[in-house]
Structure formats: C-alpha cells, structure tokens
VOMI-734597 format. One record per residue (C-alpha): residue number from 1; residue in one letter; chain; y, x, z. Coordinates in Angstrom, 3 decimals. Layout:
! VOMI-734597
REC     n   res   chain         yy         xx         zz
REC   NUM     A       A          Y          X          Z
...
! end
This chain:
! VOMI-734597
REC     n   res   chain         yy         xx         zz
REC     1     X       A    -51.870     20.740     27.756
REC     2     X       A    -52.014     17.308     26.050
REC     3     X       A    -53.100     15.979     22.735
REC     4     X       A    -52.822     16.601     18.841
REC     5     X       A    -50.547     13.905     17.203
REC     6     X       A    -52.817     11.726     14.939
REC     7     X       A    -51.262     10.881     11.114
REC     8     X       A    -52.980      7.651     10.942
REC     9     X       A    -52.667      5.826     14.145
REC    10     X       A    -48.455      5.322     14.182
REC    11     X       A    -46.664      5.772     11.071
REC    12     X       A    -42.880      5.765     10.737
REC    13     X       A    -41.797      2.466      9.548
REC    14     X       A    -39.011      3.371      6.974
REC    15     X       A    -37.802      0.282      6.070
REC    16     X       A    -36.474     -0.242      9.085
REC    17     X       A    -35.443      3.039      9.819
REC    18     X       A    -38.422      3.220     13.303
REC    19     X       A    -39.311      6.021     14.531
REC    20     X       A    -43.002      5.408     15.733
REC    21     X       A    -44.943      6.768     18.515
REC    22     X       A    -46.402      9.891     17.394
REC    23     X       A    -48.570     10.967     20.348
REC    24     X       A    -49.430      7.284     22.199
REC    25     X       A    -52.666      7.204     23.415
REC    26     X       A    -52.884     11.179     22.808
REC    27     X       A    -50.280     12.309     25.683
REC    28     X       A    -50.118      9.031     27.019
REC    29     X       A    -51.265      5.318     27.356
REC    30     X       A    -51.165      3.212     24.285
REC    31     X       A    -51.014     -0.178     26.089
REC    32     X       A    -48.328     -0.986     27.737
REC    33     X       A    -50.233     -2.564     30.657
REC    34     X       A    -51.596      0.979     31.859
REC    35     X       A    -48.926      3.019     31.038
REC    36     X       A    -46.596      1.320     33.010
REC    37     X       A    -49.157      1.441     35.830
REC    38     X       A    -49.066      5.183     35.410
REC    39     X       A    -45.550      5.614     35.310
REC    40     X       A    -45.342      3.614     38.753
REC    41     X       A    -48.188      5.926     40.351
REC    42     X       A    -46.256      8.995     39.475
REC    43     X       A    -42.815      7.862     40.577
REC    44     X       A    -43.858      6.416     43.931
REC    45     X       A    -46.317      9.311     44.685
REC    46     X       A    -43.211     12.020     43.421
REC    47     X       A    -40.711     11.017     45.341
REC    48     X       A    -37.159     13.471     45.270
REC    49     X       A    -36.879     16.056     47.994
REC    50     X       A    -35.242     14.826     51.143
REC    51     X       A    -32.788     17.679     51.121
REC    52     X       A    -31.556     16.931     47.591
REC    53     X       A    -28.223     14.600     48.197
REC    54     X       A    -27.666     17.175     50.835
REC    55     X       A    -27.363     20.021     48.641
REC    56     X       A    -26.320     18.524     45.751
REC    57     X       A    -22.001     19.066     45.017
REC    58     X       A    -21.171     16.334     42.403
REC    59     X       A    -22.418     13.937     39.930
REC    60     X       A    -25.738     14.248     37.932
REC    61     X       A    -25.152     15.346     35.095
REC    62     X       A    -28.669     16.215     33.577
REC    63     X       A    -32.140     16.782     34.060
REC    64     X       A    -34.497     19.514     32.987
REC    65     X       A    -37.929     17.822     32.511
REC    66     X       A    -41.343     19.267     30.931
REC    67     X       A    -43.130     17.486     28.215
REC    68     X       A    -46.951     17.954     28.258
REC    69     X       A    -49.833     15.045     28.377
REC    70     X       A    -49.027     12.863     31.824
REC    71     X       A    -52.059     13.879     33.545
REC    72     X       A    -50.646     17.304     33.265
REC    73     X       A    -46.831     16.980     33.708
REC    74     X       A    -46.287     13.448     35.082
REC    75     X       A    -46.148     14.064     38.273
REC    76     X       A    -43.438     16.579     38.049
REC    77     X       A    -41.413     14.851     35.376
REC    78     X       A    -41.495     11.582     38.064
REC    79     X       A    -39.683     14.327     40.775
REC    80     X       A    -36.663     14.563     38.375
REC    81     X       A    -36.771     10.909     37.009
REC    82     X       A    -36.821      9.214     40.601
REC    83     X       A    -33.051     10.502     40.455
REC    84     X       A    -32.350      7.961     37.773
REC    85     X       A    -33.102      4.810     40.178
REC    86     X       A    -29.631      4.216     42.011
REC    87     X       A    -28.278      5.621     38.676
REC    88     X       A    -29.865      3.074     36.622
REC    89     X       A    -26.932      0.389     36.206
REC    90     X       A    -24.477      3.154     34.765
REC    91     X       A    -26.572      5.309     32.507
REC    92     X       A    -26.355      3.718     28.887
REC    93     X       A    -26.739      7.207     26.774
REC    94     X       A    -29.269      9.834     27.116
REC    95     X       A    -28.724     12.983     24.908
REC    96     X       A    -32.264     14.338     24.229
REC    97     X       A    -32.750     17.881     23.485
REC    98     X       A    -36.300     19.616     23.232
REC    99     X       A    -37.990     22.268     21.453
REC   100     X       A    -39.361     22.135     17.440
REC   101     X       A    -43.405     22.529     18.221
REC   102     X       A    -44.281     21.121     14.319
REC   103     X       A    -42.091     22.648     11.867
REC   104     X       A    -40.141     25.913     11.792
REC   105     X       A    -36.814     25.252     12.182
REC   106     X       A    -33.564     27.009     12.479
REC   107     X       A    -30.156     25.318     14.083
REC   108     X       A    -30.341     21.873     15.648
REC   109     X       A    -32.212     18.649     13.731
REC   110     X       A    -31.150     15.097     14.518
REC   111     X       A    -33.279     11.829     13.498
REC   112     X       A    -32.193      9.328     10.853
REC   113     X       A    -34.081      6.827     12.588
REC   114     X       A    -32.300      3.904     13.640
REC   115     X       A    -34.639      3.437     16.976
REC   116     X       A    -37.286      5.553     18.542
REC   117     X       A    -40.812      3.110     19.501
REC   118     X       A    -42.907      3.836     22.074
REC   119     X       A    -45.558      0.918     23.437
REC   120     X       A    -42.809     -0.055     25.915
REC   121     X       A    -40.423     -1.493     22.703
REC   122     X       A    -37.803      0.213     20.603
REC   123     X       A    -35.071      2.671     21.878
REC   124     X       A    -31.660      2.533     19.866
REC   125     X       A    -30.387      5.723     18.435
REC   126     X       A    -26.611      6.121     19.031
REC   127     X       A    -25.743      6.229     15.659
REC   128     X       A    -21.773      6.863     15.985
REC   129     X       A    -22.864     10.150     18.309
REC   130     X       A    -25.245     11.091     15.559
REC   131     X       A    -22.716     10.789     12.901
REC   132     X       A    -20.051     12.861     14.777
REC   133     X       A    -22.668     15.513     15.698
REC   134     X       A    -23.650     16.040     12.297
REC   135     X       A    -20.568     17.268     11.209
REC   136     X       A    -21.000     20.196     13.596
REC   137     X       A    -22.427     23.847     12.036
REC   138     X       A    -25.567     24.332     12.269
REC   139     X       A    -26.492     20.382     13.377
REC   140     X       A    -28.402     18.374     10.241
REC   141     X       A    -30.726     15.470     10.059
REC   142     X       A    -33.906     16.203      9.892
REC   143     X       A    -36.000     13.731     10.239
REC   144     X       A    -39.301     15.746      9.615
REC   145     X       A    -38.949     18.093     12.385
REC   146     X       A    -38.554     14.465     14.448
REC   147     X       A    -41.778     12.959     12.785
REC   148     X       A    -44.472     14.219     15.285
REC   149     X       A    -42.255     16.229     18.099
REC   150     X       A    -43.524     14.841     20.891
REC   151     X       A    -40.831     16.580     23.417
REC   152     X       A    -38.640     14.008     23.305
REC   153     X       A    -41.146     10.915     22.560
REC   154     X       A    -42.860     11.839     26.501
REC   155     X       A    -39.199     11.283     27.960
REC   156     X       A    -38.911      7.582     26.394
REC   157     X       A    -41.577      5.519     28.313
REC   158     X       A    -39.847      7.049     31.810
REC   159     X       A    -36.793      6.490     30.577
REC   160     X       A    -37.527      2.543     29.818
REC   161     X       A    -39.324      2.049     32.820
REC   162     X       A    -36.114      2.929     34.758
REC   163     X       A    -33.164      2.226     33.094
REC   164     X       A    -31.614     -1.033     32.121
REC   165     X       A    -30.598     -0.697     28.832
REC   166     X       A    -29.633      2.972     26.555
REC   167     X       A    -29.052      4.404     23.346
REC   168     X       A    -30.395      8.139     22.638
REC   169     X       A    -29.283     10.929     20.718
REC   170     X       A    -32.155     12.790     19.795
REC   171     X       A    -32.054     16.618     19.071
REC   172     X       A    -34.362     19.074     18.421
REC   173     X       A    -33.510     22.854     18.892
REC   174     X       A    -35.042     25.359     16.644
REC   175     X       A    -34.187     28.785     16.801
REC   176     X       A    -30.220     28.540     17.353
REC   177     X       A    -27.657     30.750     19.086
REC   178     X       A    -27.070     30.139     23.034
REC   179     X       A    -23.484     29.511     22.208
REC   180     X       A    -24.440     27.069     19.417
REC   181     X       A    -26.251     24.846     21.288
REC   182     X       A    -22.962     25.337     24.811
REC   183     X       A    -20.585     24.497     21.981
REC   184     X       A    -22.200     21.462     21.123
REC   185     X       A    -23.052     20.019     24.603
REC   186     X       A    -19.220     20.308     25.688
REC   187     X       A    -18.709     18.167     22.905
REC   188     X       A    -21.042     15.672     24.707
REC   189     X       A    -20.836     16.394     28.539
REC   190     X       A    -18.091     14.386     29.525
REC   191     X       A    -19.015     11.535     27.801
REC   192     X       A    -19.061      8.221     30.044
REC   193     X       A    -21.833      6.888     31.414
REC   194     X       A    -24.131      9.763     29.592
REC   195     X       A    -27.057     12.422     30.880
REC   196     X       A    -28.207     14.811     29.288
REC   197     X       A    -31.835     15.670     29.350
REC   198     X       A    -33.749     19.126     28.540
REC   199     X       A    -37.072     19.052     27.761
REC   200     X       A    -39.225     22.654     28.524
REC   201     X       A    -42.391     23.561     29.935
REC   202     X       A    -42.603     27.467     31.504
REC   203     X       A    -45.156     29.849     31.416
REC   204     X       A    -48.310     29.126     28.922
REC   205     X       A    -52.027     30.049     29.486
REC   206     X       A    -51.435     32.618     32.405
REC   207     X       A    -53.899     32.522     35.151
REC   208     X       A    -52.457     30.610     37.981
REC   209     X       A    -51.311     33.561     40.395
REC   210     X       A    -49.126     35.106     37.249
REC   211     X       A    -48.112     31.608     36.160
REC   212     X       A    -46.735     30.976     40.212
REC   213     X       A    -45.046     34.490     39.858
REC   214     X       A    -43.444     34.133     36.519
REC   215     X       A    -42.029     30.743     37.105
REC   216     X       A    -40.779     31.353     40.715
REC   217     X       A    -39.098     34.038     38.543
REC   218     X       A    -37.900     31.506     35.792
REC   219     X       A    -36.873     29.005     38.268
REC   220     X       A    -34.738     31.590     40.020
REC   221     X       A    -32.590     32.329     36.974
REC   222     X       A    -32.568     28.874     35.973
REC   223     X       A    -30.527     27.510     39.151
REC   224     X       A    -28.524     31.150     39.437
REC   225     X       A    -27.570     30.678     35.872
REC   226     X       A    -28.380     34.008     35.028
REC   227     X       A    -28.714     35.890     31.409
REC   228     X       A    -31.053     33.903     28.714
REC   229     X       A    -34.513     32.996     28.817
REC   230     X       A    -37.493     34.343     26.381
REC   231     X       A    -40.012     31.678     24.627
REC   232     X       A    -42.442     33.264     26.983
REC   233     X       A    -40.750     32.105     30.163
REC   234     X       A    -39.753     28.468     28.823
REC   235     X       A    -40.664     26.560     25.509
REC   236     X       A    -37.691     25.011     25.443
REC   237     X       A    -35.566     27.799     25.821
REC   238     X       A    -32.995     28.052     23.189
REC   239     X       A    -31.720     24.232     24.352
REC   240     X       A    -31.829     25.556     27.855
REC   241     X       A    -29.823     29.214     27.261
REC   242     X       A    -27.212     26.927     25.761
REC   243     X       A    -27.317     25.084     29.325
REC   244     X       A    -27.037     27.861     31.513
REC   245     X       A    -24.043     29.597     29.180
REC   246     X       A    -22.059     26.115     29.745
REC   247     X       A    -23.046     26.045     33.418
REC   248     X       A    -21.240     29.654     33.302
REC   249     X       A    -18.463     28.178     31.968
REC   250     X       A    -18.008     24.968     33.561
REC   251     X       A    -19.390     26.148     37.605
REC   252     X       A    -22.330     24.055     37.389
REC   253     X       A    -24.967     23.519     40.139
REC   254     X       A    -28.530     23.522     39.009
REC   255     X       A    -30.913     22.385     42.044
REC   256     X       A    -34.577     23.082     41.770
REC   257     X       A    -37.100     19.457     42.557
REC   258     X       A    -40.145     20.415     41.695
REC   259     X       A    -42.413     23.096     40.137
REC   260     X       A    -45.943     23.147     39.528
REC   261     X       A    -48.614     23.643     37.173
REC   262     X       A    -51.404     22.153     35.006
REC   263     X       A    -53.701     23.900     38.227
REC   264     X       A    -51.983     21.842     40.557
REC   265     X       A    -52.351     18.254     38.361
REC   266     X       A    -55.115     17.950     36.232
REC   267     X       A    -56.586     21.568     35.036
REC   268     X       A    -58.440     24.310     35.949
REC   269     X       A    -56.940     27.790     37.224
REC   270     X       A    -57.175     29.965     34.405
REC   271     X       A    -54.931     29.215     32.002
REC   272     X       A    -52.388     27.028     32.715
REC   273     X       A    -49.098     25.394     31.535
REC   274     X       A    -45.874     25.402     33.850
REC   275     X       A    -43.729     22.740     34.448
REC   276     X       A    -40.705     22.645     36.333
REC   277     X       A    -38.278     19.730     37.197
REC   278     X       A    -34.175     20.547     38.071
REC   279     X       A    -31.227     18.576     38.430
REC   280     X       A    -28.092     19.610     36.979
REC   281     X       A    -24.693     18.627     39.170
! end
C-alpha cells in the first residue's frame, strides 16, 4: 500500500554526499507544512496503550514499526513512536534496519551518504558506526540498494518530528542469516543513548479475516520470541529473525501496541497489508 518512487522528482545530490527523499509526496507529504500536520493527527489520535509502563520490565530498547504510505500505516507507526516523547532528550542514535524492496540483495547494505533528506531537513548519518560496521562479514556499502528503499526513508519524518537532535545508521537487510544480522546488533545494542528500529509490514494482499488470523499468529511469535519468521508472515523478516534470536539470548521483552491493517486505515477489505507496532524492553 503506498506509492512508486519517482526518478525525477528527488535525485541524490552526490556532491554532497545527500541522500534525497525518494518517495515524498508518493508515501507521504512533500511540504513540510502538511506533513507535519499529519504526523501530529496520527500521534495525538494513536496514543500508547494505558497498560504499557505497566507491563513493560526495563528500558526501551527498540521499536518494530511498518513502512507503507501514511494513510495506510500512520496510524499504527504513531502507537510505537508516541513512546519516543519522554525519551526524546536522550535518544541521539537510531540504528535503522528494513527490508531491500528495489534491488536483490544478499547480506546487509549500508549508505555512503553523509545525511538522509526528507522535507523536514537533513538527518546525519553516523559515520564512525558506519565505518566500524563495515568491517563486519557480510555488511558493505551499498548505496544503490539505499537509493529508492523507502523502509527506512517513512521512519525519518517521525523521527524529526519527535526527537531533538540524532544521527542514523542506516541498514538494509537482504537475504542474510538470522545469526548474521543477532551478531551484528549485539555489536550495537548497548550503545548509549541508541534505539534500534525494525521496519516490517505482515501479511500482504490476504482478505481481511485471513490477514486478522495470520497476524494474530505473527504477533504471537513475535513477543514469545519463538522460531523464525517466513517473507509471507513479515516483509521485513530476515532483520526481525535476527531480533528475536538476540532476544533469545539476551531475555528480552517484546510488548505488542498496536496491530491493524490497511482495512482498518485507509483500504478496502480484500486485500490488505498488515502492520503491526511492538516495543522491545
């Protein structure tokens, strides 16, 4: 659900090393006037379960967000992101990781770019993380499986409407080993003053009673942190096996805020997209 990228609206810039909006205006306002309006709907009309801080063991740690066009997603995505608001002061590093929609890829592909643009302003890339992670196996720069991704650009224009100030690390998963992408993020979790941030949508084009049963299913295994997922339960599923194989590891709680569909936002009932929203403690 959402729009093709266009090749001739935003162009990378690269002489100064930009990474430019790829789908603004397509999955979401081009002028900053109206998107920030719409960000502001969805956050004060999604606001976080009250039972959330009761349930919840230990710090935030990450979010698992979906990435379609706003009219479709938004107001899920806001469920998650209304976390971020007391947090705001203290997170200055968001590690990105989504799934390669544009290019075939295999392992994990960082950007070159020096910043990320949306219509909000420019996002800094932290290049020192960048540098360090591309020593790892199976991590390389790849800038053209960045180029029109738009699973990480949808995150950005939430992310600057609620944080202060942040660097990114930007990473897109391609086909890559669950205990790849675990190895990796325990090189990153305990970082200070950093979340971490999955970006998946669930089921795709299922009527809306199987798209309710097979993500009530997904969900389940998701906060139980049980076996892997399949490309048919979650796009983003290689980044998120990696997740639940650390949460294995390191006794992580995984709370479920939120989970819809493109039936319950902006689409009809017959085939739909999924979108869920968790919190990672």
């Amino acid at each position: 659900m959402g729009g093709e990228p266009s090749d001739t609206r935003f162009h990378q810039n690269r002489s100064d090393r930009t990474r430019a909006a790829a789908v603004a205006g397509l999955f979401y306002p081009d002028e900053p006037d109206q998107l920030q309006h719409q960000l502001l709907g969805f956050l004060r009309q999604n606001p976080v379960p009250d039972d959330i801080p009761a349930r919840s063991g230990g710090e935030l740690k990450a979010l698992i967000v979906p990435h379609a066009g706003f009219v479709y997603s938004g107001p899920v995505a806001a469920t998650a992101y209304n976390l971020l608001a007391p947090l705001a002061d203290n997170i200055q590093r968001i590690v990105l990781l989504g799934p390669a929609h544009r290019v075939p890829l295999q392992g994990v592909a960082l950007s070159g770019a020096d910043h990320f643009e949306t219509p909000l302003g420019k996002v800094e890339v932290d290049g020192e993380v960048v540098a360090q992670l591309a020593r790892v196996p199976g991590v390389s720069v790849n800038d053209e499986a960045h180029r029109l991704e738009h699973c990480l650009e949808v995150q950005l224009p939430f992310l600057q409407q609620l944080l202060a100030q942040f660097r990114i690390v930007p990473l897109v998963v391609g086909r890559t080993p669950a205990s790849l992408v675990a190895d990796l993020l325990e090189q990153l979790w305990d970082l200070p003053n950093t979340l971490v941030l999955f970006s998946s949508d669930l089921s795709h084009y299922l009527d809306y009673p199987e798209a309710q049963r097979r993500d009530h299913a997904t969900s389940n295994q998701i906060c139980q942190l049980e076996g892997e997922l399949s490309g048919e339960q979650a796009c983003g599923c290689h980044g998120l096996n990696g997740l639940l194989q650390l949460g294995r590891r390191r006794h992580l709680q995984i709370d479920l805020l939120d989970l819809r569909n493109s039936g319950d936002t902006a689409g009809d009932r017959q085939r739909v997209v999924g979108y869920g929203a968790f919190a990672v403690h």
